[in-house]
DSSP file (Angstrom, degrees, kcal/mol; ACC not computed):
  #  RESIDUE AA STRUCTURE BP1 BP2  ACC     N-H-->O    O-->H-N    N-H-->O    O-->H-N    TCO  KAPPA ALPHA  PHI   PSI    X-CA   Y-CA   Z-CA
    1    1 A X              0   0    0      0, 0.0    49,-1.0     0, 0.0     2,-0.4   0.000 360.0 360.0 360.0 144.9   -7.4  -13.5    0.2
    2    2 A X  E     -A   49   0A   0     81,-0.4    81,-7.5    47,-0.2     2,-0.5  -0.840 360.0-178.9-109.5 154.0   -5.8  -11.7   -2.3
    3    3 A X  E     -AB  48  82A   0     45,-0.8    45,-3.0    -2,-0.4     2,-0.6  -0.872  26.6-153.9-137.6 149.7   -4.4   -8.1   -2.7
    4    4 A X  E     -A   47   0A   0     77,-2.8    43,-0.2    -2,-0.5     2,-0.1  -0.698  24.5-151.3-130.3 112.1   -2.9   -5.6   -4.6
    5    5 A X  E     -A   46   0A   0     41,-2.1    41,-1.6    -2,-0.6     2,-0.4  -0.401   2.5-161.6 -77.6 137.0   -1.0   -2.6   -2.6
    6    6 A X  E     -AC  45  79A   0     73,-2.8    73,-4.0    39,-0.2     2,-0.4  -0.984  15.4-174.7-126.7 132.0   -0.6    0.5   -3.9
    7    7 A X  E     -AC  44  78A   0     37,-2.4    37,-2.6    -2,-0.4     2,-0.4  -0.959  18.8-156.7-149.3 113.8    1.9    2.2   -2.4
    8    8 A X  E     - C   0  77A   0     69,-5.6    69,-0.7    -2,-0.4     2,-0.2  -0.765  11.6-170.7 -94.3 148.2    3.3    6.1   -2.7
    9    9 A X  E     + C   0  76A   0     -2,-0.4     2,-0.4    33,-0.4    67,-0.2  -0.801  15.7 166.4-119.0  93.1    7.2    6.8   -1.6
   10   10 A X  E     - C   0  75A   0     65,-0.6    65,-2.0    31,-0.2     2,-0.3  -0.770  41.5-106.5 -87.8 143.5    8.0   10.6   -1.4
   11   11 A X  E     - C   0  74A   0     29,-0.9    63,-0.3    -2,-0.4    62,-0.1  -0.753  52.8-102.0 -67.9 132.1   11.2   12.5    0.2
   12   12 A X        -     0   0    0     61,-1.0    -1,-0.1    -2,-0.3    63,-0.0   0.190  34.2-104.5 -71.8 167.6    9.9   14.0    3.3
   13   13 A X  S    S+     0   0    0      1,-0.2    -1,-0.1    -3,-0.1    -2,-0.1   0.760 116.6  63.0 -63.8 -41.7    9.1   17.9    3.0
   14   14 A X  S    S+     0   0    0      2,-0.1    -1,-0.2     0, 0.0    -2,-0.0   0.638  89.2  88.9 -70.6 -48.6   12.1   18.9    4.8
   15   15 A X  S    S-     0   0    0     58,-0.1     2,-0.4     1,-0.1    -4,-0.0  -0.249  77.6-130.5 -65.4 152.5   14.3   17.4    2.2
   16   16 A X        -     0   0    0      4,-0.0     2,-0.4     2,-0.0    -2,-0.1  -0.789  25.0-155.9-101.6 155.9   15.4   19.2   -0.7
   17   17 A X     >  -     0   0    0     -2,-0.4     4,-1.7     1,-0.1     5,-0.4  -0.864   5.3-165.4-132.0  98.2   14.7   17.0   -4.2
   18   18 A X  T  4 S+     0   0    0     -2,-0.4     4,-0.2     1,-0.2    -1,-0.1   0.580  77.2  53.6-103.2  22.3   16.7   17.8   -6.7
   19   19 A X  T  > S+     0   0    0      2,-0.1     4,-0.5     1,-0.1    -1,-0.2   0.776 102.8  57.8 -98.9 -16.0   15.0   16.2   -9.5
   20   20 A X  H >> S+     0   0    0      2,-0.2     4,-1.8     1,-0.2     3,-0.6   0.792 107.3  45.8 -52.2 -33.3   12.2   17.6   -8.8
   21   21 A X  H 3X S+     0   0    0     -4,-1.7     4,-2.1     1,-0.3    -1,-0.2   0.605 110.1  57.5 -70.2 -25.3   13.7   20.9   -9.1
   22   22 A X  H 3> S+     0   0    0     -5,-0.4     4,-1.0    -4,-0.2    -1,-0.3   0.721 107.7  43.5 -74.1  -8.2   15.3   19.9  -12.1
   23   23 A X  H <X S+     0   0    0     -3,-0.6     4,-2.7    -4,-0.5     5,-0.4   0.746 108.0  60.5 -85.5 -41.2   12.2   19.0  -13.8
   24   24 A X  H  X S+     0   0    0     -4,-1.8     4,-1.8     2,-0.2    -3,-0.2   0.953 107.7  45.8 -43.7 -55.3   10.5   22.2  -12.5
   25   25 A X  H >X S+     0   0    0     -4,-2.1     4,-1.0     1,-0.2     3,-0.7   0.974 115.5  46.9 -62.0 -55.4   13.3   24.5  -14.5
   26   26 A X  H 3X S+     0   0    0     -4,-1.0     4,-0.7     1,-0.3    -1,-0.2   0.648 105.4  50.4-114.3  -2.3   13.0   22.7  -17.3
   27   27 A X  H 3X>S+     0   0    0     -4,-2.7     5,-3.8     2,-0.2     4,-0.8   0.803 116.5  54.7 -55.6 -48.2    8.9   22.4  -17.6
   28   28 A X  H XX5S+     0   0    0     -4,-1.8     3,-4.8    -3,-0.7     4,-0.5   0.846 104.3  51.3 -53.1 -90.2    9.8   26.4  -17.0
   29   29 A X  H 3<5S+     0   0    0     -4,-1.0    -1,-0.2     1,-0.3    -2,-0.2   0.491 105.8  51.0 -53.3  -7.8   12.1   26.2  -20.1
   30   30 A X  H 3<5S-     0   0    0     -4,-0.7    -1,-0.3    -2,-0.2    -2,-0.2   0.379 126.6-105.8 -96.0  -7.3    9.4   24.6  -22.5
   31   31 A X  H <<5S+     0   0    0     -3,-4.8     2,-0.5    -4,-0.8    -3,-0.2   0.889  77.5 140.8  79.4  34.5    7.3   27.5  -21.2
   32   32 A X     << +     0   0    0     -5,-3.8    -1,-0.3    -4,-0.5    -2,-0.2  -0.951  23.3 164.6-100.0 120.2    4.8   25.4  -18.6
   33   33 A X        +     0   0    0     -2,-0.5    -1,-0.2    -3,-0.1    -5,-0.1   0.649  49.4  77.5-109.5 -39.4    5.0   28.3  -16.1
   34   34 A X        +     0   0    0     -6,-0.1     2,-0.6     2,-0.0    -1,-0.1   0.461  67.6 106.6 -75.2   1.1    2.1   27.5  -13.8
   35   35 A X        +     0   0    0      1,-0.1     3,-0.1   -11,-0.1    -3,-0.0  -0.709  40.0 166.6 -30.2  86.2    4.1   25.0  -12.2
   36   36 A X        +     0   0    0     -2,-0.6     2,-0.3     1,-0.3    -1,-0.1   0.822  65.9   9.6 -80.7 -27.2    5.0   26.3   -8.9
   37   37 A X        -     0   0    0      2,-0.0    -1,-0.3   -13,-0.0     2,-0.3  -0.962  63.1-177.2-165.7 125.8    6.5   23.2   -6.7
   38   38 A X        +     0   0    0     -2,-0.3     2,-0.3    -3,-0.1   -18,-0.1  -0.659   4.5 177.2-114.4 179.0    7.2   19.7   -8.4
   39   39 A X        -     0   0    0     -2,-0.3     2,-0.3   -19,-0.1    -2,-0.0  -0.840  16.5-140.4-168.6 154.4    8.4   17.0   -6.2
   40   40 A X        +     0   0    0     -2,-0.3   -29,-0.9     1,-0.1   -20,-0.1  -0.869  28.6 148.5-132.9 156.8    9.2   13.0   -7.5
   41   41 A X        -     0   0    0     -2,-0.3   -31,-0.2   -31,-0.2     2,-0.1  -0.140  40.1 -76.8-126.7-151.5    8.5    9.9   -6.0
   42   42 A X        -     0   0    0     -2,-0.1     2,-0.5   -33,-0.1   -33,-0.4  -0.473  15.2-161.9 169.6 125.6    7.7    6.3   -6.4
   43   43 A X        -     0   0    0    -35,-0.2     2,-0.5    -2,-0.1   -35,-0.2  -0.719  23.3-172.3-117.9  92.7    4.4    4.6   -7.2
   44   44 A X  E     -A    7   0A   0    -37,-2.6   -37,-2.4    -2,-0.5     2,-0.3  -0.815  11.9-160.9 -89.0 133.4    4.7    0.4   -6.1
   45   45 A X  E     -A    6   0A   0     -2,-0.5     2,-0.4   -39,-0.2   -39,-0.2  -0.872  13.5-177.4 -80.1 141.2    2.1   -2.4   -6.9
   46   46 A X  E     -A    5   0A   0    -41,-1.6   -41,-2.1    -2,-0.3     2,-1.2  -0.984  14.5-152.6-132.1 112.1    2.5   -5.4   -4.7
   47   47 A X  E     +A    4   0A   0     -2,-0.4   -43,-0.2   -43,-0.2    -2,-0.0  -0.674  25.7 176.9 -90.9 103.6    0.4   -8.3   -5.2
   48   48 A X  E     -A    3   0A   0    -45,-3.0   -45,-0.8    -2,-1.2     2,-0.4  -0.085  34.6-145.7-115.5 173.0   -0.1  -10.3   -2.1
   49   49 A X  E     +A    2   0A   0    -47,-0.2     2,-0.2     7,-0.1   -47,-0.2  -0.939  38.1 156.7-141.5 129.1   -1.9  -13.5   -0.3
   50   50 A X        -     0   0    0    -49,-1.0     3,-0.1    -2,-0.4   -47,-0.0  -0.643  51.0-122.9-122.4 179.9   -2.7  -12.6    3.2
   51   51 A X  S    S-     0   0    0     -2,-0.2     2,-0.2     1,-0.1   -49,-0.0   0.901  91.0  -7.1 -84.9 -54.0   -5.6  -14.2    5.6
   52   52 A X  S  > S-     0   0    0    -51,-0.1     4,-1.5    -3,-0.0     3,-0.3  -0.626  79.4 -90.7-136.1 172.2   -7.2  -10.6    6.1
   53   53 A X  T  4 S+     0   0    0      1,-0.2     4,-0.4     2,-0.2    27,-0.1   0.303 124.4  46.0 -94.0  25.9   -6.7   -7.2    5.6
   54   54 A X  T  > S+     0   0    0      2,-0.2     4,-1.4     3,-0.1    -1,-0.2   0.086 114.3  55.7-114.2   0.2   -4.9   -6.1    8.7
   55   55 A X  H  > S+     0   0    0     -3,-0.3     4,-3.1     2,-0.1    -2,-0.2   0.860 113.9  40.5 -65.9 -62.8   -2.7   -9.5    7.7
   56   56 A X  H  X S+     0   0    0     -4,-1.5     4,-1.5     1,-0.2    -2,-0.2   0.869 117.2  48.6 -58.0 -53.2   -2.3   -7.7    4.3
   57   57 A X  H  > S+     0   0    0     -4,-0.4     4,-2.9     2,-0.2     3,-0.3   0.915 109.7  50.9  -7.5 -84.2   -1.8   -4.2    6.3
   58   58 A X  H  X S+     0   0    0     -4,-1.4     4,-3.5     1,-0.2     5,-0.4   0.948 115.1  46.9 -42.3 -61.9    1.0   -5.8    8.8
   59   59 A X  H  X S+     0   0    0     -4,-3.1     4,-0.9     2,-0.2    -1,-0.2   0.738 112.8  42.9 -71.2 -20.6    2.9   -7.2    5.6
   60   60 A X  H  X S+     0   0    0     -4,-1.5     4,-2.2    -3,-0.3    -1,-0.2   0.888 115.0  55.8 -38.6 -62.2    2.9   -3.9    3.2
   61   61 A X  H  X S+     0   0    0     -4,-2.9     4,-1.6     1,-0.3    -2,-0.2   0.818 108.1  44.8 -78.7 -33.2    3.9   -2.0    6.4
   62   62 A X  H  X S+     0   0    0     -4,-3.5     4,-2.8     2,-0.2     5,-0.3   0.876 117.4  47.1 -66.6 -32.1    7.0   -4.2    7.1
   63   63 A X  H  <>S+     0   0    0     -4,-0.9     5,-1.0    -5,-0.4     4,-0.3   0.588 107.6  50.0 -88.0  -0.1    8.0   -4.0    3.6
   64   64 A X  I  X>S+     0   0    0     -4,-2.2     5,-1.4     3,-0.2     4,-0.6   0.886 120.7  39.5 -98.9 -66.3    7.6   -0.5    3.1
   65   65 A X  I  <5S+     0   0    0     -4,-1.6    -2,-0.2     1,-0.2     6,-0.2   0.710 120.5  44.7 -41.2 -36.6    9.8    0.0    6.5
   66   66 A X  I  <5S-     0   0    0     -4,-2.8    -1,-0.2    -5,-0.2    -3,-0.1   0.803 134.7 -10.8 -51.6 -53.1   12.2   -2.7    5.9
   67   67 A X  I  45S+     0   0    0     -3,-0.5    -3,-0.2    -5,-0.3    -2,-0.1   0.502 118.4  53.7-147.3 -29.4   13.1   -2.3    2.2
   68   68 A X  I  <<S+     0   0    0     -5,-1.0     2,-0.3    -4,-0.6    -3,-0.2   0.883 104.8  39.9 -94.9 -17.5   11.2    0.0   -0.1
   69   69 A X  S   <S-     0   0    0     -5,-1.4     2,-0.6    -6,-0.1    -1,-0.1  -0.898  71.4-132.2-142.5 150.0   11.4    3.3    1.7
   70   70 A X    >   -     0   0    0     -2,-0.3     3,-1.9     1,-0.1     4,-0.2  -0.639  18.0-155.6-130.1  84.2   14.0    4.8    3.5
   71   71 A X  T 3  S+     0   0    0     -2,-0.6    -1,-0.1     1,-0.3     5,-0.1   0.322  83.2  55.1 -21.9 -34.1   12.3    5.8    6.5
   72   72 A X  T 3  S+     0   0    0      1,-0.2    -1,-0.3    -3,-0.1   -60,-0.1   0.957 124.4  23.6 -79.0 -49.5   14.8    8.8    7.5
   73   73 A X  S <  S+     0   0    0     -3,-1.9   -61,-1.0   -62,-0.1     2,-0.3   0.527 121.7  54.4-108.8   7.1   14.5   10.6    4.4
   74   74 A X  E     -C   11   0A   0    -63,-0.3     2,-0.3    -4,-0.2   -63,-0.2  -0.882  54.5-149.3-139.4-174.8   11.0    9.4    2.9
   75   75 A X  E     -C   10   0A   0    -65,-2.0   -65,-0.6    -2,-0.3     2,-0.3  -0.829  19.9-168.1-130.8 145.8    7.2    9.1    3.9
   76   76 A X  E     -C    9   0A   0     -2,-0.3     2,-0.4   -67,-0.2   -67,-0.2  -0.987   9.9-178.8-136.0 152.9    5.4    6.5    2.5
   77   77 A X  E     -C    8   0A   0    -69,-0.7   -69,-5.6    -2,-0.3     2,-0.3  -0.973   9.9-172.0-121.0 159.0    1.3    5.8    2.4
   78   78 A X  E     -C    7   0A   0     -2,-0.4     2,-0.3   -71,-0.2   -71,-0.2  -0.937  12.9-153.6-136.9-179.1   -0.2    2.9    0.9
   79   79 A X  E     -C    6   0A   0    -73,-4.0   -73,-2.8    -2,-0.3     2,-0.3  -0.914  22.1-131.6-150.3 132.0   -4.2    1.7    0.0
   80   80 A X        -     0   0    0     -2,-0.3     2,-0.4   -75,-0.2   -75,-0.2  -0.512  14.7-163.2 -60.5 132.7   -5.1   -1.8   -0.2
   81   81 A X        -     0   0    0     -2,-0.3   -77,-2.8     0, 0.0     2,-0.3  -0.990  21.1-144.5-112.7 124.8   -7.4   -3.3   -3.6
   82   82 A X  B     -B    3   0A   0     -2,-0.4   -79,-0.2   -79,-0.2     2,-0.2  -0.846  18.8-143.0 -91.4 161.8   -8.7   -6.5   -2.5
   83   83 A X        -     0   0    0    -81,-7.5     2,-0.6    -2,-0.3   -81,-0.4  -0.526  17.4-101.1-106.3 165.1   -8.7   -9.2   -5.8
   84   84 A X              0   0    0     -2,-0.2    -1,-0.1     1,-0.1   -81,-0.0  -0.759 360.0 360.0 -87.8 126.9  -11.0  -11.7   -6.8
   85   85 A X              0   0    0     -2,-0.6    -1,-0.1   -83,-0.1    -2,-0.0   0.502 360.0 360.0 -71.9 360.0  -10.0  -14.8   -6.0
């Protein structure tokens, strides 16, 4: 089967982000005010061949722990799309 993971990375809460607060002031300085709390990320597609979808699951979840995210100071979720084959 094929899939395509969509996959969020954020800095845990706890963390300060300080491009997010730079983007905040400067949404402020163009005079978008209603902003209160920005925070930045990173939004992966992965397009995969597993057997199943807890195959598909298992391999996301090692590569998001492994290599895309850096468990101590980010959170990650993902959601699986399955594709037509």
């Amino acid at each position: 089967m094929k899939f395509t993971a969509h996959i969020d990375i954020m800095p845990l809460d706890e963390l300060l982000d300080p491009q997010g607060k730079a983007v905040l002031k400067n949404l402020h300085n163009i005079d978008i005010n209603e902003v209160k709390q920005l925070r930045i990320g990173k939004h992966i597609t992965m397009d995969l061949a597993a057997d199943d979808v807890k195959a598909a699951e298992a391999i996301v979840e090692k590569a998001c722990k492994k290599l895309l995210a850096n468990v101590i100071m980010e959170r990650y979720e993902f959601r699986l799309e399955a594709k037509e084959e």
